[in-house]
C-alpha angles and dihedrals in degrees: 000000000000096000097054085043090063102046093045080057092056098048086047085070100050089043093047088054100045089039088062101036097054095060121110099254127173100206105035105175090211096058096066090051124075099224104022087114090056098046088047082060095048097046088044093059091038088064093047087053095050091043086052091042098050093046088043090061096035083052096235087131 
């Protein structure tokens, strides 16, 4: 159970973020900077890899 728990929580991340970004929005911030889409998937994965990091030492996975 804790397994599936943590990677439920993983894919949360990814979901959240594509859940928000693929709404119609006039004023994106991203859109007026020239690498906001690729710091949102750094930060993205960022996110993933700390979440992994943090259940791999706990010894959910």
């Amino acid at each position: 159970m804790r397994k599936i728990s943590a990677w439920a929580a993983m894919i949360a991340v990814p979901t959240l973020v594509a859940g928000i970004h693929g709404m119609s929005w006039r004023h994106v911030p991203e859109l007026s900077w020239t690498f906001g889409y690729a710091l949102a998937l750094l930060l993205l994965a960022g996110a993933s890899f700390a979440l992994w990091r943090a259940f791999r030492r706990s010894g959910w996975l």
